[in-house]
C-alpha positions in Angstrom: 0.0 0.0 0.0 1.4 3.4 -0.8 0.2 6.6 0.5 -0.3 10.1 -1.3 2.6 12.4 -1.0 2.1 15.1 1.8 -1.1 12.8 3.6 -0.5 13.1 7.0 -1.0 9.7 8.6 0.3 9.5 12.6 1.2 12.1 15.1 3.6 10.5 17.5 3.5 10.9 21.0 5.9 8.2 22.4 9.4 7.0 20.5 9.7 4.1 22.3 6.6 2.5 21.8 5.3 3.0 18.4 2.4 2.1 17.2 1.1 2.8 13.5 -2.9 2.8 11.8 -3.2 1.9 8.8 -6.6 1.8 6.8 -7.0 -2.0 4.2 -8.8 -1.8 1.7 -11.2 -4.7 1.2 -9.6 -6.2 -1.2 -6.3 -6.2 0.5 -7.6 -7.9 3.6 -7.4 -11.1 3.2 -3.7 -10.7 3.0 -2.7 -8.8 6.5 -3.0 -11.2 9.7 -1.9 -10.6 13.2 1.5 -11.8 13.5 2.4 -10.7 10.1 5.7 -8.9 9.7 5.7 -5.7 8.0 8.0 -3.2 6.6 7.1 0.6 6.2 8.8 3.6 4.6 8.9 6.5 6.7 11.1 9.7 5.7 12.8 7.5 3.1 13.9 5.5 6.4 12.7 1.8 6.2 11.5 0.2 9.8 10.1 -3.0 10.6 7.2 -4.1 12.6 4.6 -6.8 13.2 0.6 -6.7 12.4 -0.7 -6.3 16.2 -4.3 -6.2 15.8 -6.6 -6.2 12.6 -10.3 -4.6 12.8 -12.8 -6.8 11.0 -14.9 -4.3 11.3 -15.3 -2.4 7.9 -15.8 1.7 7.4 -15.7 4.3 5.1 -12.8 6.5 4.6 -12.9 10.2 3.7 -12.7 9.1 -0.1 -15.8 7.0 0.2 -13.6 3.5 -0.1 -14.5 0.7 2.5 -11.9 -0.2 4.4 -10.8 -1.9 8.1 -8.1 -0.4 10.5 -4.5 -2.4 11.2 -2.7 -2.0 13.8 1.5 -2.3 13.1 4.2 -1.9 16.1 7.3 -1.1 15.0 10.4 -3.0 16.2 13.1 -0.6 17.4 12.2 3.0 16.1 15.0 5.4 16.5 15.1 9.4 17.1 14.5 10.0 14.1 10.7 8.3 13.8 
């Protein structure tokens, strides 16, 4: 999944603990499971992480798309997250 240049998608509050929503699209949900591993580009800085929790629950996004929330905590952010 890729997002739209200048989207603003977290506001972090703690460095050591981080935790990142994303929105899955329908047809992308059959593929995220907790446990998962995950890799996400922040800042052109790449940091890893693992699927925590998956909302089965489906919603509309400001664009009108259905999607479901994911939950991703990233393994040992830095200073610079």
């Amino acid at each position: 999944m890729t997002a739209a240049p200048g989207t603003e998608l977290f506001t972090i509050d703690d460095t050591e603990h981080v935790k990142v929503d994303i929105q899955v699209s329908k047809y992308d949900l059959a593929n995220i499971r907790e446990g998962q591993k995950a890799e996400l580009t922040i800042a052109d800085k790449k940091y890893n992480g693992t699927v925590s929790k998956v909302n089965h629950i489906a919603e509309k996004n400001s664009s009108g798309s259905t999607v479901v929330t994911a939950e991703i905590d990233i393994t040992n952010p830095d200073s610079d997250i």
